[in-house]
C-alpha positions in Angstrom: -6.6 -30.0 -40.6 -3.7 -30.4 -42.4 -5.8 -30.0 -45.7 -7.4 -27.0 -44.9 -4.6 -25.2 -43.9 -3.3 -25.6 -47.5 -6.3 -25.1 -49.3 -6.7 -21.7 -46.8 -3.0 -20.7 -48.4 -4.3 -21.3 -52.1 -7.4 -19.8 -52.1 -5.6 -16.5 -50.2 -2.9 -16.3 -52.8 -5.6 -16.3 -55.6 -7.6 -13.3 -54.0 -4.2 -11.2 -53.6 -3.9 -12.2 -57.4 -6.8 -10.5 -57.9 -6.4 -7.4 -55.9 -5.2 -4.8 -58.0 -4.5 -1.2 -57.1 -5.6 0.4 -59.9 -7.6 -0.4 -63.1 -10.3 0.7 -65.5 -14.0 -0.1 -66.7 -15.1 -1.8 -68.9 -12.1 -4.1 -69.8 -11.9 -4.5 -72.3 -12.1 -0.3 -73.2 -13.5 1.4 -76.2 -10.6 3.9 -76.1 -12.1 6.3 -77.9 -15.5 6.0 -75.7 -15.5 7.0 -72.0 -13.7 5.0 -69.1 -13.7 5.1 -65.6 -10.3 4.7 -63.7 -10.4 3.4 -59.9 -8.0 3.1 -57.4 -8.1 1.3 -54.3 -5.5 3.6 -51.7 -6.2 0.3 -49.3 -4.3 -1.8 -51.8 -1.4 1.0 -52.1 2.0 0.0 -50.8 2.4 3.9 -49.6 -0.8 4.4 -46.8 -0.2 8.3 -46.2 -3.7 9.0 -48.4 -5.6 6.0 -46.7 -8.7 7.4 -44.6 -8.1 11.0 -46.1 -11.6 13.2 -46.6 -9.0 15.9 -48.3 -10.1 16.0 -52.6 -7.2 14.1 -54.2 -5.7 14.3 -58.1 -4.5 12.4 -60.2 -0.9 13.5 -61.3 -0.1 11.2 -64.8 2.7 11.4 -67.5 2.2 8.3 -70.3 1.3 7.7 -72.0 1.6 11.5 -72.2 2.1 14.3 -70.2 0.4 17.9 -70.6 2.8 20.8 -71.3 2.6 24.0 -68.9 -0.4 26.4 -70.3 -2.8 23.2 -71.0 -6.1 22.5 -69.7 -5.1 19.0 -68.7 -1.5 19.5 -67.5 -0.5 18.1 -64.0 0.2 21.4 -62.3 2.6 21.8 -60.0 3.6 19.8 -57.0 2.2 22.0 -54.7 -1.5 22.8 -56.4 -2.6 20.0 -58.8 -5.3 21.0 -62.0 -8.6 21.0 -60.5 -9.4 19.1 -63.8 -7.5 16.2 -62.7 -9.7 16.1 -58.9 -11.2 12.5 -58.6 -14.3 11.9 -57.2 -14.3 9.5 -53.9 -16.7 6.6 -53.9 -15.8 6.1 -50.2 -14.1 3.2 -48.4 -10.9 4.8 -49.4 -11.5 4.4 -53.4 -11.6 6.7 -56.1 -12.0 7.4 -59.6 -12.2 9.2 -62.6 -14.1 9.4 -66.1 -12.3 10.3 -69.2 -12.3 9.3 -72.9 -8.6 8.3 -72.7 -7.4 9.3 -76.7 -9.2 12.9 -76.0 -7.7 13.3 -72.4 -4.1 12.3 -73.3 -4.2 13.4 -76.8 -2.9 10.3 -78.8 -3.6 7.4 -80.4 -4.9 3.7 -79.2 -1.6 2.2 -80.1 0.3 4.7 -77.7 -2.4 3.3 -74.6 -1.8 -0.1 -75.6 1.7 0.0 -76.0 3.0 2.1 -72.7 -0.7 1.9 -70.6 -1.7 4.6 -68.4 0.9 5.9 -65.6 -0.8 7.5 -63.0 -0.3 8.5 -58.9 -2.9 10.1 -56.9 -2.0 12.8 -54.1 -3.5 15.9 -52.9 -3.8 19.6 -53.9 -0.6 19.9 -52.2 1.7 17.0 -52.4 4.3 18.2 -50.2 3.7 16.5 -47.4 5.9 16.5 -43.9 9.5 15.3 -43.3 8.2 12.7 -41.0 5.1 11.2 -42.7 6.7 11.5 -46.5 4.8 13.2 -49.4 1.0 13.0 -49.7 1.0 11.0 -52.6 0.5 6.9 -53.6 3.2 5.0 -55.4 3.6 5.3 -59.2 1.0 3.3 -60.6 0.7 1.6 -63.9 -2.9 0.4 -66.0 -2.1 -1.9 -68.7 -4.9 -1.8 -71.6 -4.9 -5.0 -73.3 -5.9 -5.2 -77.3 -9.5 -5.7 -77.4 -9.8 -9.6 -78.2 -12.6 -10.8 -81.2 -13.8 -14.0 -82.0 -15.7 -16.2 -79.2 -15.6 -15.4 -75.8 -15.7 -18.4 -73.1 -18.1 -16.2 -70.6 -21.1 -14.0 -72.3 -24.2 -13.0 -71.6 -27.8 -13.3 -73.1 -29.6 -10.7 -73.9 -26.1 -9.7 -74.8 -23.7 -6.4 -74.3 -25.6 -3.1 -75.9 -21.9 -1.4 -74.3 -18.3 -3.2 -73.8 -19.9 -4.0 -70.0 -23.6 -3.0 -70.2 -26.5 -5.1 -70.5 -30.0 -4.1 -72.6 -32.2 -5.4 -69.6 -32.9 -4.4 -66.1 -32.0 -7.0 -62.7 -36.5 -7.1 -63.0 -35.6 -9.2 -66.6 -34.6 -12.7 -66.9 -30.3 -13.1 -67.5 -28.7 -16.1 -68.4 -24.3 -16.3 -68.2 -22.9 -18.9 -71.1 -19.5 -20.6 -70.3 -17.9 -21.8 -73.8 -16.1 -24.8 -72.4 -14.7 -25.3 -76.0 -12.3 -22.6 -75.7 -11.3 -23.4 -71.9 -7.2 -22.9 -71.7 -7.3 -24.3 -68.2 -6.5 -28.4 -68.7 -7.7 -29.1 -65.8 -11.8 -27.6 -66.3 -11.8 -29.1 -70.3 -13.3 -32.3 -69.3 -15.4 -31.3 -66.2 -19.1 -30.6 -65.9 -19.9 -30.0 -62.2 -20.1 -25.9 -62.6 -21.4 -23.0 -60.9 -21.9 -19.2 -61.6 -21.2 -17.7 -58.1 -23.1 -14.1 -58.6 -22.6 -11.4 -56.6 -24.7 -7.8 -57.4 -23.6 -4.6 -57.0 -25.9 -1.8 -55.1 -23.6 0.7 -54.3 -19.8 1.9 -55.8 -18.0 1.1 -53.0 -15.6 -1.5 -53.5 -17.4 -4.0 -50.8 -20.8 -3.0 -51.5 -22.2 -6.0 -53.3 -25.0 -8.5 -51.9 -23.2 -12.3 -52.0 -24.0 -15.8 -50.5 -20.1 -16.7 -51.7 -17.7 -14.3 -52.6 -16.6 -15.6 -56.0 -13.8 -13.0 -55.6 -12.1 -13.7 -52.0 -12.7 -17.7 -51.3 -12.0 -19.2 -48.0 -11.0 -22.5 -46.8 -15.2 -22.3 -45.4 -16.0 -21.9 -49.2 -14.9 -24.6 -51.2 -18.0 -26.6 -51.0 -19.5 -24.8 -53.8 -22.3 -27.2 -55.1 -23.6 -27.5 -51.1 -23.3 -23.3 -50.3 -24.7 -22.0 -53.6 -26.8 -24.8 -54.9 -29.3 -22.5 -56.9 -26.3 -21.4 -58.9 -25.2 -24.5 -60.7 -25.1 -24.7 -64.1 -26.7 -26.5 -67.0 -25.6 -28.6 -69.4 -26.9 -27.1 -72.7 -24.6 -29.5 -75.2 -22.3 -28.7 -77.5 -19.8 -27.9 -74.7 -21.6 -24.7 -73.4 -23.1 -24.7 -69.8 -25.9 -22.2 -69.3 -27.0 -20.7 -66.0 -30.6 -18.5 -65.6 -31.8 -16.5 -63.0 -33.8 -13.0 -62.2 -31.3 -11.0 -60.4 -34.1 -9.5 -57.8 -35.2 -12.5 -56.7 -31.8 -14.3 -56.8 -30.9 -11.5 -53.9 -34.5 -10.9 -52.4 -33.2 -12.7 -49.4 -29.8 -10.2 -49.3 -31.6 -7.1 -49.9 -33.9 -6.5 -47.1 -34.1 -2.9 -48.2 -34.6 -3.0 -51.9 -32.3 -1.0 -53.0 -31.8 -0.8 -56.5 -29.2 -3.3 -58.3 -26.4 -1.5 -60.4 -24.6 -5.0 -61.7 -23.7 -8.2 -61.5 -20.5 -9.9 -60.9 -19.6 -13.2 -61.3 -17.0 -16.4 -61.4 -17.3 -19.6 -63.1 -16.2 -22.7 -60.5 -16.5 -26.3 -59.8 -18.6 -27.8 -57.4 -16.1 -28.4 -55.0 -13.1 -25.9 -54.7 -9.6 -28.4 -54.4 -7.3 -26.2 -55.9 -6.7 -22.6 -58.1 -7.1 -24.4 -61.4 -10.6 -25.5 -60.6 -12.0 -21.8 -61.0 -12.7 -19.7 -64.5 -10.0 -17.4 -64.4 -12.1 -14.2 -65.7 -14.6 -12.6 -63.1 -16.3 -10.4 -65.8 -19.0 -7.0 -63.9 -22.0 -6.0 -66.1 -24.1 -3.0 -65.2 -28.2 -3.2 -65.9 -30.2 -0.5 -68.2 -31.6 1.3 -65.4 -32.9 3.8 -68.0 -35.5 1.1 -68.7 
């Protein structure tokens, strides 16, 4: 008992690690190609916009800020830009598309050196005296420099976008993990893996179809290899494990409804969870062609 008490504290600590408040897609961004920004008011330290159905805006200064008279300035305190209004996905998250150098007028080197610094609130910020302005902490998006060279987790067919695949969830996708370039000491000489999957149907935050959550473990969880047994992965040599699989059928079972799969999301993990260091640290999302 004593055991899975303090496995139940590691796994927890590596989901809040993972729970951001704010972030973009893809990551890594083409900057000077469109991005979505979402934030997750349930993860917020300030709770006075949590269950609002009021349109809420995004009020941001770097890494610049708008003079008066602009299309994209703030406005005021009291009545934000209506061309700042994000769009809510429900669940209590929201986001917003932009091409970031057009919207903030500057260069990649200004995003990557002082990120985007953002709050959301509504039209009228003001508030009451009692509950405190209707706004979210000050929020901060680091954008990291895009990375070349090989990448330890990658698809096949590969990326026709920074997070898009060329197929459908109909087609055949196989996820590569490049164990050559593994940081984590403690995975370098390991083979027992899995690809825990989850895919996406809706925009929601929890609306994914799972048999693990790759992304919130539980002491209940870290028998990988005997809970997701179809998702181990194979050996291909060379140091490169391969795992293959038709995204409909792998969540036939899940969907009862057929609804139509938007992406995939997924972690790379041993077969049995004893600590944080036995887990990929990425968790890379790819959205299908549904113009096929």
């Amino acid at each position: 008992m004593k055991k899975l008490t303090l496995f139940s504290t590691v796994i927890f600590s590596v989901s809040s690690l993972f729970a951001q408040k704010a972030w973009i897609t893809p990551d890594p961004a083409n900057l000077d190609d469109s991005i979505t920004i979402w934030v997750d008011i349930k993860k917020c330290e300030r709770q006075q916009l949590a269950g609002t159905t009021d349109p809420l805006y995004m009020w941001t200064w770097a890494p610049k800020e708008h003079p008066a008279g602009h299309p994209l300035n703030n406005g005021t305190w009291g009545a934000s830009n209506e061309a700042l209004r994000f769009n809510s996905a429900g669940n209590d998250l929201w986001f917003y598309r932009m091409i970031p150098t057009k919207f903030y007028e500057c260069t990649k080197a200004d995003l990557y050196s002082k990120g985007i610094n953002l709050l959301l609130k509504k039209k009228d910020g003001t508030g009451t005296v009692s509950g405190g302005e209707d706004k979210t902490e000050d929020l901060t998006i680091k954008i990291d420099l895009p990375v070349s060279g090989p990448k330890k987790l990658y698809p096949f067919p590969g990326l026709v976008l920074k997070d898009t695949l060329s197929i459908s969830p109909e087609d055949v996708l196989s996820i590569i993990y490049d164990q050559n370039i593994e940081t984590n000491d403690t995975l370098k000489d390991k083979s027992d893996f899995y690809c825990v999957v989850k895919a996406r149907y809706g925009m929601g935050a929890t609306e994914y179809f799972y048999f693990v959550d790759g992304d919130k473990l539980t002491a209940a969880d870290k028998n990988i290899s005997a809970l997701v047994p179809q998702m181990m992965m194979k050996d291909i040599g060379g140091g490169k494990f391969r795992f293959s699989f038709i995204p409909n059928k792998l969540f036939e079972s899940k969907n009862s409804q057929g609804l139509p799969l938007l992406s995939i999301k997924y972690r790379v993990m041993r077969g049995y969870i004893r600590k944080t260091f036995d887990i990929v640290a990425e968790s890379p999302e790819y959205w299908f062609n549904t113009s096929k």
